[in-house]
C-alpha positions as CSV (number, residue, x, y, z in Angstrom):
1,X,0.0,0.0,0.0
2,X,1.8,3.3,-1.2
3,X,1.1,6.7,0.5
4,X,-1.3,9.2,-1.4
5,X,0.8,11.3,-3.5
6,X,0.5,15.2,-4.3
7,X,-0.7,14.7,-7.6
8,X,-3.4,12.7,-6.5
9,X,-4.7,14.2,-3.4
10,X,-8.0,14.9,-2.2
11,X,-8.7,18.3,-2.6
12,X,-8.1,20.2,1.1
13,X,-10.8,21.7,3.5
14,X,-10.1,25.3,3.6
15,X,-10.5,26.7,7.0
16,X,-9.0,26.8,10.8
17,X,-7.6,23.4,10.5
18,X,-6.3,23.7,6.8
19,X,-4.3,26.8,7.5
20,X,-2.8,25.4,11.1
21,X,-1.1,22.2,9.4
22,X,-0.5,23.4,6.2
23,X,-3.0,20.7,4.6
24,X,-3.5,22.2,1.4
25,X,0.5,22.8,0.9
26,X,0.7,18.9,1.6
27,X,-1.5,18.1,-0.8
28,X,-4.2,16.8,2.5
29,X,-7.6,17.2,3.9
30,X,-9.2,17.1,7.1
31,X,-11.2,13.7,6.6
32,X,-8.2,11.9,4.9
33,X,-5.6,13.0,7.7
34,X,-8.7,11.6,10.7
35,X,-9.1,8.5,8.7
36,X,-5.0,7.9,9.0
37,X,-5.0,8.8,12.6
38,X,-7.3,6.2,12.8
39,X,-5.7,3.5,11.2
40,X,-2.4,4.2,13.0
41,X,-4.3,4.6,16.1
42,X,-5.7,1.1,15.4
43,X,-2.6,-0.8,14.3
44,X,-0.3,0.7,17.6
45,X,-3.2,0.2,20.4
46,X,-1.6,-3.0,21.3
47,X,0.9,-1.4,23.4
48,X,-1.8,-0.1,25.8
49,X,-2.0,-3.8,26.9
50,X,1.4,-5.0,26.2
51,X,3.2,-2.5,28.0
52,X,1.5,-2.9,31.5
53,X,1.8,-6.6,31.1
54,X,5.8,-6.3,30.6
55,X,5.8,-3.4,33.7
56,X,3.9,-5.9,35.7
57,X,7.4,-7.9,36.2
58,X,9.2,-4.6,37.2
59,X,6.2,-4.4,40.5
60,X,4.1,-2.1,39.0
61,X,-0.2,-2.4,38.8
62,X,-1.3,-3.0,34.9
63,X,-4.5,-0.3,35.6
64,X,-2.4,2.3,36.4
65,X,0.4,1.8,34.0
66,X,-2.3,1.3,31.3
67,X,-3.9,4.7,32.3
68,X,-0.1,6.0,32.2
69,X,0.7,4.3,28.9
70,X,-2.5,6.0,27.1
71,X,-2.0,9.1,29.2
72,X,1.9,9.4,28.0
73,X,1.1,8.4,24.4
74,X,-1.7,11.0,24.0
75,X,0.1,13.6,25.5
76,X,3.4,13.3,23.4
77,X,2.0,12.5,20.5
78,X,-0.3,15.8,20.5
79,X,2.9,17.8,20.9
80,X,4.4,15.8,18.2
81,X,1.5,16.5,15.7
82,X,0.6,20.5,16.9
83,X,4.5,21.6,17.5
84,X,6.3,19.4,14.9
85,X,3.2,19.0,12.2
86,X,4.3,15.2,11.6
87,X,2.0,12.8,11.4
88,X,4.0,10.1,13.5
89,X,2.5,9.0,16.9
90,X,4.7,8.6,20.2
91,X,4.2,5.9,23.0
92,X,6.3,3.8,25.4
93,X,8.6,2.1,23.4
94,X,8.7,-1.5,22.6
95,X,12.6,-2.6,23.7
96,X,12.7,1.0,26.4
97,X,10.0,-1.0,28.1
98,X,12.1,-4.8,28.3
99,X,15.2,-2.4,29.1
100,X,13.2,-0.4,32.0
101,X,11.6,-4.2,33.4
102,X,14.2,-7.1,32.8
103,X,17.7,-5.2,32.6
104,X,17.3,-2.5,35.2
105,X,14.8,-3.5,37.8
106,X,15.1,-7.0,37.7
107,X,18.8,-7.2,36.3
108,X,20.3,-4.6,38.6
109,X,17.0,-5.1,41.7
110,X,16.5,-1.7,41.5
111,X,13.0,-0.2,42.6
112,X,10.8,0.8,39.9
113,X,10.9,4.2,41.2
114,X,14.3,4.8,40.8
115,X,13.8,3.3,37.3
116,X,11.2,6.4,36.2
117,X,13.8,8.9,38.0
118,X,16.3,7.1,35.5
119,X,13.8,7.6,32.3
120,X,13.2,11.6,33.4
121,X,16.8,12.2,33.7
122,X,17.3,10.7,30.5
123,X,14.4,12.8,29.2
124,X,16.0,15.8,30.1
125,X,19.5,14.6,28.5
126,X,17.4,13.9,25.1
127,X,16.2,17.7,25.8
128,X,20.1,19.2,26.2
129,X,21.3,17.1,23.7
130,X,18.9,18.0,21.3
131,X,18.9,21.9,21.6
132,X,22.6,21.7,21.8
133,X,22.4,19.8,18.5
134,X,25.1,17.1,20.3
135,X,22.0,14.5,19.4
136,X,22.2,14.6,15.6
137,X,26.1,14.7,15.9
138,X,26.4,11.7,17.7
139,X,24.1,10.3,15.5
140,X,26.0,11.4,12.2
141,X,29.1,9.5,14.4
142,X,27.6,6.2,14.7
143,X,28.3,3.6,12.5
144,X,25.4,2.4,10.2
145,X,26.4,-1.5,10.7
146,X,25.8,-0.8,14.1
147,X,22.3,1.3,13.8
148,X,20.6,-1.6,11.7
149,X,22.3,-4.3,14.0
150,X,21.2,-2.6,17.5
151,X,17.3,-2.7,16.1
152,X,17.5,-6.2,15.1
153,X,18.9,-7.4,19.0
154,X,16.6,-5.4,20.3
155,X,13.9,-7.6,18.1
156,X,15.5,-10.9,19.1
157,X,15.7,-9.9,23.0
158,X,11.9,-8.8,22.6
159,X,11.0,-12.4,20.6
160,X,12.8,-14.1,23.4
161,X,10.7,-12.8,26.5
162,X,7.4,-13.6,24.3
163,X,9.1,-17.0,24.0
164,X,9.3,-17.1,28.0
165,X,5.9,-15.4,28.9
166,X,4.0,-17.5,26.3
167,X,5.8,-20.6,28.0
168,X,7.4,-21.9,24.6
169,X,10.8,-21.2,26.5
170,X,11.6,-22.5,30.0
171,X,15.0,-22.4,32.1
172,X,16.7,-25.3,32.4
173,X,19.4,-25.9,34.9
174,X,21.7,-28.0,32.9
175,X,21.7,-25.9,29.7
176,X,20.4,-22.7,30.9
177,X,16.7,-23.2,28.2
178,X,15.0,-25.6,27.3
179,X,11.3,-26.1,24.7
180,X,8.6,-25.6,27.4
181,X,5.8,-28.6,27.5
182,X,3.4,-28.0,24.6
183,X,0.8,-29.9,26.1
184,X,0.4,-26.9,28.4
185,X,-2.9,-25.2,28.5
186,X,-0.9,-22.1,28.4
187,X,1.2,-23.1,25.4
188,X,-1.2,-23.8,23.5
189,X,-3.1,-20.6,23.9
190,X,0.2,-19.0,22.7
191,X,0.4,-21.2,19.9
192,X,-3.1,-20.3,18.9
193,X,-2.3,-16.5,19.3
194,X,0.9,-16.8,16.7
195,X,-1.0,-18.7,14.6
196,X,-4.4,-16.1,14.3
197,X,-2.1,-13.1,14.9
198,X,0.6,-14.2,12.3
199,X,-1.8,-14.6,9.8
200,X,-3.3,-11.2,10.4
201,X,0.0,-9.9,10.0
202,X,0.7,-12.1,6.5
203,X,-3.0,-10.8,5.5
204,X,-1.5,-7.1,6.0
205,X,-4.6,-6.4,7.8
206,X,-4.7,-3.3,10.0
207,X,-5.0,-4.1,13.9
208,X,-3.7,-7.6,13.5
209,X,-1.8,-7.5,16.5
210,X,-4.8,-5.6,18.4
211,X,-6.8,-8.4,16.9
212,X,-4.8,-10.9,17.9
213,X,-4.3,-10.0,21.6
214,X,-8.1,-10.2,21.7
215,X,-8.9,-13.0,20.3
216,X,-6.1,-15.4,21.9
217,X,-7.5,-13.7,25.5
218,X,-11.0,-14.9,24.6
219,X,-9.2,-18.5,23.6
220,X,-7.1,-18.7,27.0
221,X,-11.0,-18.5,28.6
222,X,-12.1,-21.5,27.1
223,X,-8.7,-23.3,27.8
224,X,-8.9,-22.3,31.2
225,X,-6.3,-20.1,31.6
226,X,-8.0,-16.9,32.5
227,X,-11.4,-17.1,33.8
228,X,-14.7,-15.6,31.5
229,X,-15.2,-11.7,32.8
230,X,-18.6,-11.1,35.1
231,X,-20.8,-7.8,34.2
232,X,-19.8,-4.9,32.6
233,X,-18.1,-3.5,34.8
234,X,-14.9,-5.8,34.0
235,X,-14.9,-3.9,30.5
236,X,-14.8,-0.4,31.0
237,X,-14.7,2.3,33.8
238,X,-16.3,5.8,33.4
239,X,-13.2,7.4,35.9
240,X,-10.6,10.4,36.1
241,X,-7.9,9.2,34.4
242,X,-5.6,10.7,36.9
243,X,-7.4,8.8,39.5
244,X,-6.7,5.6,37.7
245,X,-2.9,6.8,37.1
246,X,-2.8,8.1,41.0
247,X,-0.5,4.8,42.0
248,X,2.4,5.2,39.9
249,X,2.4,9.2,39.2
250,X,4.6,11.2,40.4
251,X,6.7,8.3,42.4
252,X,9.7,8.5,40.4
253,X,12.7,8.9,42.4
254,X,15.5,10.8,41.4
255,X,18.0,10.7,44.2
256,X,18.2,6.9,43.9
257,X,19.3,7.5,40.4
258,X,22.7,8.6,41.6
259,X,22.8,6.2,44.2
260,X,22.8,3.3,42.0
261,X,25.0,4.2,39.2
262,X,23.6,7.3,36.8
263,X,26.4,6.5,34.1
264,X,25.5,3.2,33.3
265,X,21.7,3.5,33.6
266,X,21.3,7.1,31.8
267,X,24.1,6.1,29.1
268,X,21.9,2.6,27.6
269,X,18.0,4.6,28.1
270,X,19.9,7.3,25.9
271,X,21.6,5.4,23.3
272,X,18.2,2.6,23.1
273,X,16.0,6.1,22.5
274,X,18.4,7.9,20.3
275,X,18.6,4.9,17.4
276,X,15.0,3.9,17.8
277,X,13.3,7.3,17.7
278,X,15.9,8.9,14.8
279,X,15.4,5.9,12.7
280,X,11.6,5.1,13.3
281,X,11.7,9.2,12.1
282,X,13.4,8.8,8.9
283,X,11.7,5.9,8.0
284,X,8.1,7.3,8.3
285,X,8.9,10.7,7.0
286,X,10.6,8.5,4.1
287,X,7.5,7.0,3.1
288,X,5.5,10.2,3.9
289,X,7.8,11.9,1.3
290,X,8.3,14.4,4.2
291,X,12.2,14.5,3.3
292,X,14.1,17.0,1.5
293,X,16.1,16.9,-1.8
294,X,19.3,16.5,0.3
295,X,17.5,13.6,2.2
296,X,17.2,15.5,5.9
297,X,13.9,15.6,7.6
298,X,12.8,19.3,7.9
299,X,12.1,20.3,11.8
300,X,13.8,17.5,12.5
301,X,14.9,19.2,16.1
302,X,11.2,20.2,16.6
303,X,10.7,15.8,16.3
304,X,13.1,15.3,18.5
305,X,11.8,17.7,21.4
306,X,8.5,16.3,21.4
307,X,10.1,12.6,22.3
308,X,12.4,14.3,24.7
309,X,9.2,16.3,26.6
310,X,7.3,13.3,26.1
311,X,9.6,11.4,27.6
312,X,10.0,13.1,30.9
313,X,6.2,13.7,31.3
314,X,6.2,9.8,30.8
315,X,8.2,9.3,33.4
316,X,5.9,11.4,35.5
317,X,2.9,9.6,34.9
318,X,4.8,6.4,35.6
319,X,5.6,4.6,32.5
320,X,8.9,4.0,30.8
321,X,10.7,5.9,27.4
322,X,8.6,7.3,25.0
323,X,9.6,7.0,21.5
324,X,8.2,7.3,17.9
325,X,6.0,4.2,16.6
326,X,6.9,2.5,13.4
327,X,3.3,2.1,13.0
328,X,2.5,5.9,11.8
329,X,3.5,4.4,8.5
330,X,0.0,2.7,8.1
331,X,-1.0,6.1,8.6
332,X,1.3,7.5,6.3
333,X,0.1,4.9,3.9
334,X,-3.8,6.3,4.2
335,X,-2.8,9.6,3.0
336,X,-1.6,11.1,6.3
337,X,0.9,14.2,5.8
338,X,0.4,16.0,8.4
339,X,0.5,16.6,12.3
340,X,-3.6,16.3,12.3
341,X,-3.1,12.9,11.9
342,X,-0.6,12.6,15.2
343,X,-3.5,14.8,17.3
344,X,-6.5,12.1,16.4
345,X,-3.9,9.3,17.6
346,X,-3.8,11.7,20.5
347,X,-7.3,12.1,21.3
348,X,-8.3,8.1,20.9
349,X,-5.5,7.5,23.2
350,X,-7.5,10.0,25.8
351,X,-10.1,8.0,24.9
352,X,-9.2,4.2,25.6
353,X,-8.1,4.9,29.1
354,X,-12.1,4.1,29.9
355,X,-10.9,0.3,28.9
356,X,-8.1,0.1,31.6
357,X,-10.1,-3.1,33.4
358,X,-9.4,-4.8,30.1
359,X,-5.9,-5.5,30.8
360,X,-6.4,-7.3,33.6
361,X,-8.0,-10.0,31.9
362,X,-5.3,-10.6,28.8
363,X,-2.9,-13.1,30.0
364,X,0.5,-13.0,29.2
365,X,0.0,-15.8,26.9
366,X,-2.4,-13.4,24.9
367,X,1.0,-10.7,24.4
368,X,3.5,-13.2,24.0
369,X,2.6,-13.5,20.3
370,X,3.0,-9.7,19.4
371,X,6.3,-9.7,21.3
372,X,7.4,-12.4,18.6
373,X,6.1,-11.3,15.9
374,X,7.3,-7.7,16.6
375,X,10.8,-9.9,17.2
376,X,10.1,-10.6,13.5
377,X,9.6,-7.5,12.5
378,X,12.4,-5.6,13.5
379,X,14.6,-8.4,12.2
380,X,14.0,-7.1,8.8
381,X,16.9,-4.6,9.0
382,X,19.2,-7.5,9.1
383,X,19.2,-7.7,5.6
384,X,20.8,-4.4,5.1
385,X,24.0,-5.7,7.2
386,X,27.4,-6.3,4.6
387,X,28.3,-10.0,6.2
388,X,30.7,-10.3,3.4
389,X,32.8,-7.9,4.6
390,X,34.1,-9.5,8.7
391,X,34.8,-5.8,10.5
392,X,31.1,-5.2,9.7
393,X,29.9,-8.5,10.8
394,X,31.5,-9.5,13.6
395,X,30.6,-5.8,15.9
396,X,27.0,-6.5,14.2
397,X,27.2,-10.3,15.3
398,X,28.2,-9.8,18.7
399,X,25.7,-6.8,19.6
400,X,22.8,-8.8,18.1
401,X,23.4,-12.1,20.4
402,X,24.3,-10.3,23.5
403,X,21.4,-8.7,23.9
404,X,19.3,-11.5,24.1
405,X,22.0,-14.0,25.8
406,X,23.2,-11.4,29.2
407,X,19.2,-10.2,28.8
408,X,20.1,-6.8,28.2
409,X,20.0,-4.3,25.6
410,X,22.6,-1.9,27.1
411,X,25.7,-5.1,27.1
412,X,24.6,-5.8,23.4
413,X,25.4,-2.0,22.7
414,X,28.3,-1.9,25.1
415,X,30.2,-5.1,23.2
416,X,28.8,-3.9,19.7
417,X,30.6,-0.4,20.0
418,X,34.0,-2.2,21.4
419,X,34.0,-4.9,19.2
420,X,33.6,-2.4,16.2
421,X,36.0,0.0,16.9
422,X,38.5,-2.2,17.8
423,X,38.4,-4.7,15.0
424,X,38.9,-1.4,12.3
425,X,41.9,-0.4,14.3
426,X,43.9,-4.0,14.5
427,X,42.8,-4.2,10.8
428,X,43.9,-1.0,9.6
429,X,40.8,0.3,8.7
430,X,41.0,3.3,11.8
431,X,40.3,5.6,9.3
432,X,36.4,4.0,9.6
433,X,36.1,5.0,13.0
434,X,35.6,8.6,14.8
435,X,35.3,10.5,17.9
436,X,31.9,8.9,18.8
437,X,33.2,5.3,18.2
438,X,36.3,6.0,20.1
439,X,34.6,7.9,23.2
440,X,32.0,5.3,23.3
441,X,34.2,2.4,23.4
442,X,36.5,4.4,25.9
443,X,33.4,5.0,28.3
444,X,32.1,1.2,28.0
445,X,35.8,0.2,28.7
446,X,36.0,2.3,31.4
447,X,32.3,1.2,32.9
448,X,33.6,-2.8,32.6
449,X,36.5,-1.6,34.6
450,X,34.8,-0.1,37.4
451,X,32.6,-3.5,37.8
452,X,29.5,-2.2,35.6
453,X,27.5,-5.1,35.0
């Protein structure tokens, strides 16, 4: 499905809205840019229920961080779409989210609430870095072997902990995994959810993964797993939002952040963000045909503010990163050009927070699917990776398997960055490297020496 192009645009609405996001001069109109906020709306609303299930290991309750999650999304997204004029939606990030549960809280122990002071920090880092311009000069400096290769661990890491939730995966003492029992109720109901979910996905219909999650939660009722919901009452709730947040807001702490180690934490939430968000950017303003001649997205620093502010008021509210979703592109694809299609994401976010009793009744076995099949997704950049040539594929090697194998994203980075700069020196190829590969690799050095783990 290709985007609508100029020459072939609906003809624009010419009024309030027409003049504040420049929809005639993108060749857009009021109805088409609603209709795309809807589709991407509809084919990203899968995090509302798969991040409170993944922030449920870190300690915190799913109703509140699925208030926060809809809360956060809305609220950076409408910056995104009225200050920027893009029509990409904002939300937790899929891979912040594994990073904030399984690498820092669980990995290091540390309290959820030192996590969030961890996430607003780095919020306000994005914010320096990005009015200082330091942002898009580190990432002019990083290599692109290790761009692609960093989104394709953070895929496999994501695919792995849907392989453990859904059961498929189990530890073993002897050889660490093993294949879980597949006679399992639970199994099966994950089984049953990659099956009806991967052939949404294959069908390229829009909401598969919504879809799925649903219809693998009504499955895990009949097998037993979850038990069938009593009155309406389990459905939706007719609350203030901040009411339903009120556990999690505002509890981030951000004294224990220096307590525990700022470097460390601060340097992998910043480095994760900064290679999602800028590529999710060009790749959706790609498609959008939102770039210039010289290939650079316009307003690019007004983009990168509204991740940054959205970020720390995230934080606030209680959930981790939040980051630019991939997903805008089925908006894109509808015709969406401008930020009116970002502000109806915002205002059906707003609105699903009335579902927040829904997540209690999807079981993990209902997620574990999407965190697969998004596994698969973001594997797709491994194509783009020059195995033929060994200084490109061993750094891109070794930061995709770490990741998954130590069960964090920040030792993939951290051995990715080492292992590329120093293969290019011992093979003569320094002139391949610069001052962010070499103050990187100094800094990870530096953290292994001091005991980071």
């Amino acid at each position: 499905m290709s985007s609508v192009s100029k020459n072939s645009s609906p003809p624009a609405d010419h009024g309030f809205l027409d003049g504040f996001f420049h929809l005639s001069e993108l060749g857009t109109n009021v109805r088409t840019e609603i209709l795309a906020g809807v589709t991407t709306f509809v084919t990203m609303a899968y995090i509302l229920f798969v991040n409170p299930i993944i922030l449920k290991n870190a300690g915190m309750p799913m109703d509140a961080t699925f208030a926060a999650t809809a809360i956060a999304a809305a609220v950076a997204t409408l910056i995104m779409g009225v200050y920027a004029n893009y029509p990409i939606a904002m939300a937790p990030g899929m891979g912040l989210n594994a990073f904030f549960t399984y690498s820092v809280v669980i990995g290091m122990k540390l309290p959820w609430q030192t996590a969030l002071g961890a996430v607003f920090i780095s919020g306000l880092i994005f914010f320096l870095l990005t009015v200082t311009k330091v942002r898009e000069w580190i990432m002019e400096g990083v290599p692109t072997v290790l761009r692609l290769s960093i989104g394709v661990g953070i895929g496999l890491f994501i695919a792995f902990i849907g392989l453990q939730d859904g059961g498929l995966v189990t530890a073993n003492k002897d050889t660490l995994v093993q294949l879980g029992n597949m006679k399992s109720p639970g199994v099966l109901v994950t089984v049953f959810g990659l099956i009806v979910t991967g052939f949404f996905m294959a069908r390229r219909i829009k909401g598969g993964l919504l879809y799925g999650i649903f219809l693998t939660t009504i499955f895990s009722m009949f097998m037993g797993v979850k038990p069938f919901p009593t009155g309406l009452e389990s459905f939706v709730v007719f609350s203030n939002p901040f009411h339903a947040v009120a556990p999690i807001m505002g509890k981030l702490d951000l004294k224990g952040v220096f307590n525990y180690g700022l470097i460390s934490i601060l340097f992998a939430f910043t480095f994760v963000d900064l290679f999602d968000n800028i590529g999710t950017l060009l790749g959706i303003s790609r498609k959008a045909g939102l770039l210039d001649e010289n290939g650079n997205l316009p307003r690019v620093g007004r983009a990168l503010m509204s991740d940054s502010i959205g970020t720390m008021f995230g934080s606030i509210m209680g959930t981790p990163t939040v980051t630019s979703y991939i997903e805008s592109t089925a908006g894109v694809a509808e015709g969406g050009k401008s930020g009116l299609t970002a502000v109806t994401v915002a205002v059906l976010f707003v609105f699903s927070i009335i579902f927040a009793p829904l997540v209690g009744l999807i079981p993990s076995q209902a997620t574990a699917p999407v965190l697969i099949l998004v596994g698969v997704l973001m594997m797709s950049e491994v194509v783009h990776i020059n195995f033929e040539d060994f200084t490109e594929a061993f750094p891109a090697f070794i930061t995709i398997i770490m990741m998954p194998l130590t069960y964090s994203i920040a030792q993939g980075l951290a051995f990715g960055f080492m292992s590329y700069t120093i293969i290019k020196l011992i093979t003569g190829r320094h002139k391949e490297n610069n001052a962010v590969t070499y103050i990187l690799t100094v800094l990870f050095i530096v953290h292994f020496i001091l005991g980071g783990g």
